[in-house]
PDB file as gemmi writes it, atoms N, CA and C in Angstrom:
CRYST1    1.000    1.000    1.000  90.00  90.00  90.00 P 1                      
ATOM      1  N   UNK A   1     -27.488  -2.608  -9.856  1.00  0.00           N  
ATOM      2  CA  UNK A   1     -26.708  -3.029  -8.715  1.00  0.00           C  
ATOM      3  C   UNK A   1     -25.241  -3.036  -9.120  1.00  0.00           C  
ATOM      4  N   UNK A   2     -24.591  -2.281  -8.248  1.00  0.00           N  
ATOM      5  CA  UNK A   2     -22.869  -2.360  -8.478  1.00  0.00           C  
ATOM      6  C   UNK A   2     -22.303  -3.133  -7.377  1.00  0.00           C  
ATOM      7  N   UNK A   3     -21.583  -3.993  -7.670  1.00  0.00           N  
ATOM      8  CA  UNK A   3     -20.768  -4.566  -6.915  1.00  0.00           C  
ATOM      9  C   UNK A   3     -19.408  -4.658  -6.742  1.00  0.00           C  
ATOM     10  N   UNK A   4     -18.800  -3.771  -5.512  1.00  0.00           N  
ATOM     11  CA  UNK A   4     -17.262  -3.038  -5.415  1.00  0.00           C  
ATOM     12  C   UNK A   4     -16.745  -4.111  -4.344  1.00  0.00           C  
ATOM     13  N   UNK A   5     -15.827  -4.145  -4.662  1.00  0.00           N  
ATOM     14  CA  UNK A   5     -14.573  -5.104  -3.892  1.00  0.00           C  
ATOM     15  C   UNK A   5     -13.557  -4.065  -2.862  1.00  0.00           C  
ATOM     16  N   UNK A   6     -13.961  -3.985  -1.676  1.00  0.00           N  
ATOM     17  CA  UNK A   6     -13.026  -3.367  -0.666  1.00  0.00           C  
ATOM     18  C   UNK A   6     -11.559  -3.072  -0.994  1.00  0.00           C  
ATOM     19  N   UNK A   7     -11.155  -2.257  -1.063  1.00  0.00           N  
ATOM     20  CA  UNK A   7      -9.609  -1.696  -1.360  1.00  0.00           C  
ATOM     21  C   UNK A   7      -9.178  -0.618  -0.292  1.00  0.00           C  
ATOM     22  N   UNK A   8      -9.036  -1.111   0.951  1.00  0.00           N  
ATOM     23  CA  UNK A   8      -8.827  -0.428   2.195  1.00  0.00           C  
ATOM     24  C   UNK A   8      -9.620   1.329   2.222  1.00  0.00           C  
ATOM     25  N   UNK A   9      -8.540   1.866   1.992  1.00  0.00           N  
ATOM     26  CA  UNK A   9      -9.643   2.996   1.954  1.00  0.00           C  
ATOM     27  C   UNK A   9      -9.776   3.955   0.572  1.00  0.00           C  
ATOM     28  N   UNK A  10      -9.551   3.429  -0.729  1.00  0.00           N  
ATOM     29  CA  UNK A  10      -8.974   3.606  -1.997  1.00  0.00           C  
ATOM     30  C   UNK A  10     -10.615   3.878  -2.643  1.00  0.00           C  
ATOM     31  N   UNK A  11     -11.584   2.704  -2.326  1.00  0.00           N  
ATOM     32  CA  UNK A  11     -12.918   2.469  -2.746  1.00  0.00           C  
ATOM     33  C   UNK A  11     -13.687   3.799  -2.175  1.00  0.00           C  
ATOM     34  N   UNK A  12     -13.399   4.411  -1.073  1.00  0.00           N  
ATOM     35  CA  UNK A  12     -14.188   5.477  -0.618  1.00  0.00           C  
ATOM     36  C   UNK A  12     -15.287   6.358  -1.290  1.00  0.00           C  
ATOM     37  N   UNK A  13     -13.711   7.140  -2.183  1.00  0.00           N  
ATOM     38  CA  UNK A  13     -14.389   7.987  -2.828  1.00  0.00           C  
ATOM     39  C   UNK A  13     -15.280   7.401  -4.078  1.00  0.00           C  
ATOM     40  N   UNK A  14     -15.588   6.313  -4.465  1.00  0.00           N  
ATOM     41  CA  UNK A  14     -16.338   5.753  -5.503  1.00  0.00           C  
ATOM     42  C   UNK A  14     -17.819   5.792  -4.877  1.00  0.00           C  
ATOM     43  N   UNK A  15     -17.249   5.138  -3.683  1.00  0.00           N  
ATOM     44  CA  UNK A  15     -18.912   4.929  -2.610  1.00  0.00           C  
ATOM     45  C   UNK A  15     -19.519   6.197  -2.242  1.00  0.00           C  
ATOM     46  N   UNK A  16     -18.542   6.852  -2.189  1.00  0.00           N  
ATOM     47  CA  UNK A  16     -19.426   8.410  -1.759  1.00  0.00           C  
ATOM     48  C   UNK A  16     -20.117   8.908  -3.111  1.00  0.00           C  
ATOM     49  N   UNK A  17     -19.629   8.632  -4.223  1.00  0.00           N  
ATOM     50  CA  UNK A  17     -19.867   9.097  -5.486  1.00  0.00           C  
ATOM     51  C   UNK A  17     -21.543   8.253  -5.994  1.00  0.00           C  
ATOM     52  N   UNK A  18     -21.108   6.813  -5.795  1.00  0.00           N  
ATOM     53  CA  UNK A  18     -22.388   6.105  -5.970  1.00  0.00           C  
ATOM     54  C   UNK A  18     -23.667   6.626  -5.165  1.00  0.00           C  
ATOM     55  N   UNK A  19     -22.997   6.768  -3.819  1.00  0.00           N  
ATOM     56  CA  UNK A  19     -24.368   7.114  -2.803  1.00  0.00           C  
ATOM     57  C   UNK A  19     -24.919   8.790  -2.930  1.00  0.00           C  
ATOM     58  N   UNK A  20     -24.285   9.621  -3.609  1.00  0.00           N  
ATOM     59  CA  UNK A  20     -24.346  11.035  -4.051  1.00  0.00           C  
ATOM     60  C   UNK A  20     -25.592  11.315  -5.175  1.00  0.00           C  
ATOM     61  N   UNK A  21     -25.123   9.835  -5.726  1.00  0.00           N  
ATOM     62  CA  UNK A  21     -25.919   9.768  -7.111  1.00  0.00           C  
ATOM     63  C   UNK A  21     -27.134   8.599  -7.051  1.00  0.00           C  
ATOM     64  N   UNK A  22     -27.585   7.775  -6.235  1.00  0.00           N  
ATOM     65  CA  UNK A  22     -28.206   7.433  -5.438  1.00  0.00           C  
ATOM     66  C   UNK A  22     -28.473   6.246  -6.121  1.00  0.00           C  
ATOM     67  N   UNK A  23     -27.227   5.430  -6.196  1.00  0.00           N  
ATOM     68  CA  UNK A  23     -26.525   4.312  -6.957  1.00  0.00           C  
ATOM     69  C   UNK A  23     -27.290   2.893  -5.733  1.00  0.00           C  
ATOM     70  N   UNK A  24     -27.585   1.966  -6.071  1.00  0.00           N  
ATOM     71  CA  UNK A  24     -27.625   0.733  -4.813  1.00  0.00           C  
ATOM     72  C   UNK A  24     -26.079  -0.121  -5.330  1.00  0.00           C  
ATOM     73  N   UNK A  25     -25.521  -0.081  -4.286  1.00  0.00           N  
ATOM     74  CA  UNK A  25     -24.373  -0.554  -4.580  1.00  0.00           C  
ATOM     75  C   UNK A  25     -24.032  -1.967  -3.507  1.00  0.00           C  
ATOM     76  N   UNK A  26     -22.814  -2.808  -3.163  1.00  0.00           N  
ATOM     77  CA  UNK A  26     -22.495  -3.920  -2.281  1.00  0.00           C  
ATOM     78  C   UNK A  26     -20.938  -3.371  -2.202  1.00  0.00           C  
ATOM     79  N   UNK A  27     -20.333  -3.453  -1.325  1.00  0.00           N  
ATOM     80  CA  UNK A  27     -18.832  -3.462  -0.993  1.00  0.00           C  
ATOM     81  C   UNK A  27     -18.475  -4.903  -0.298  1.00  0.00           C  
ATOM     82  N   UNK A  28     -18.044  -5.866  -1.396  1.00  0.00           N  
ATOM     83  CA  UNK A  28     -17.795  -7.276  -0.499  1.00  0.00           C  
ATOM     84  C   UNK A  28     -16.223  -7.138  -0.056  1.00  0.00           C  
ATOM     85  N   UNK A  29     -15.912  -7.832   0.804  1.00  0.00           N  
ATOM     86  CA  UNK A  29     -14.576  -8.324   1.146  1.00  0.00           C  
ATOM     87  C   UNK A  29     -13.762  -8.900   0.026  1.00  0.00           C  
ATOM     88  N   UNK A  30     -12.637  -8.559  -0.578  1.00  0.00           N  
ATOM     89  CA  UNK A  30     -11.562  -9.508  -1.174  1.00  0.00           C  
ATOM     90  C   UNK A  30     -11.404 -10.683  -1.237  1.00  0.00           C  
ATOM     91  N   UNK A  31     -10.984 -11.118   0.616  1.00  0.00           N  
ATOM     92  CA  UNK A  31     -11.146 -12.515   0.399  1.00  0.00           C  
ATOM     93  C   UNK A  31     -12.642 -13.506   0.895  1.00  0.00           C  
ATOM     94  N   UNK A  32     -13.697 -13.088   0.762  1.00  0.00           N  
ATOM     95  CA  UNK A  32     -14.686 -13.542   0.933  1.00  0.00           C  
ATOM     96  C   UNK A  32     -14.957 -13.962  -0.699  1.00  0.00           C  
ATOM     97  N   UNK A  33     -14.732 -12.708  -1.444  1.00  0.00           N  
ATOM     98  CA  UNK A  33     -14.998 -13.342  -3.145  1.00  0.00           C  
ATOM     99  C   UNK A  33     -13.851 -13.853  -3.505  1.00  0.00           C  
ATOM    100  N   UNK A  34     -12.885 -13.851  -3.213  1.00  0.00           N  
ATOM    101  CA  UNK A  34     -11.877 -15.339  -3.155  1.00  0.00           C  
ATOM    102  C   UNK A  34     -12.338 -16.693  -2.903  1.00  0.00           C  
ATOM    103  N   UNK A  35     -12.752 -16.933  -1.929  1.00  0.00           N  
ATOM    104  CA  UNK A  35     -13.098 -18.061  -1.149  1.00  0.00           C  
ATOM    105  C   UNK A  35     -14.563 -18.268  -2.060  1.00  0.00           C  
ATOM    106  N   UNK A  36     -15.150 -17.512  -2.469  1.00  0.00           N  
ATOM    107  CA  UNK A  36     -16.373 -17.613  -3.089  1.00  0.00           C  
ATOM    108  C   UNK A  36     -15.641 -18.742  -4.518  1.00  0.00           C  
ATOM    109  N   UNK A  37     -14.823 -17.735  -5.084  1.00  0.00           N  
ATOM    110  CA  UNK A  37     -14.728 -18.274  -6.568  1.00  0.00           C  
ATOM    111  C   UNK A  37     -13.947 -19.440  -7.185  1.00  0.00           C  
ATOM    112  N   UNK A  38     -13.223 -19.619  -5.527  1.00  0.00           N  
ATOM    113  CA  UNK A  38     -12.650 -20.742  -5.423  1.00  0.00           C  
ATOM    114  C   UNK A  38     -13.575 -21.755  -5.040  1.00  0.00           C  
ATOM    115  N   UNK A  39     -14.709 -21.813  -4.421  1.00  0.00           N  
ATOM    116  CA  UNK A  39     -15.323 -22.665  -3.977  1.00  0.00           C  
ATOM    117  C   UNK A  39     -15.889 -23.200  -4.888  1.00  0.00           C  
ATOM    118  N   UNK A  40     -16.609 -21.781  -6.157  1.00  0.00           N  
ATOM    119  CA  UNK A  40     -17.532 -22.702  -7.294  1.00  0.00           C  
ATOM    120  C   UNK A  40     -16.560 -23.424  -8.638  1.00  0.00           C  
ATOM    121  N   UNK A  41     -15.204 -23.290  -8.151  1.00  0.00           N  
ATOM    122  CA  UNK A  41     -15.093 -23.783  -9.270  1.00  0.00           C  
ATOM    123  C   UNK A  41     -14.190 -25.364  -8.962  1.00  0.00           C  
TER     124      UNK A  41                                                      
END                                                                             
């Protein structure tokens, strides 16, 4: 499992690359794992 952090449209070509290669991947939001890592700590 890869887990990529949204970078407007910068992440694209990684995701096309993962899903080419038939990668299971997550694209979370920035500030959702912000708010995440602020929360646990």
């Amino acid at each position: 499992m890869i887990i990529l952090e949204s970078t407007g449209h910068y992440h694209l070509p990684v995701t096309r690359f993962l899903e080419d290669h038939n990668y299971l991947f997550v694209v979370v939001n920035p500030m959702l794992s912000y708010q995440a890592k602020k929360a646990s700590s």
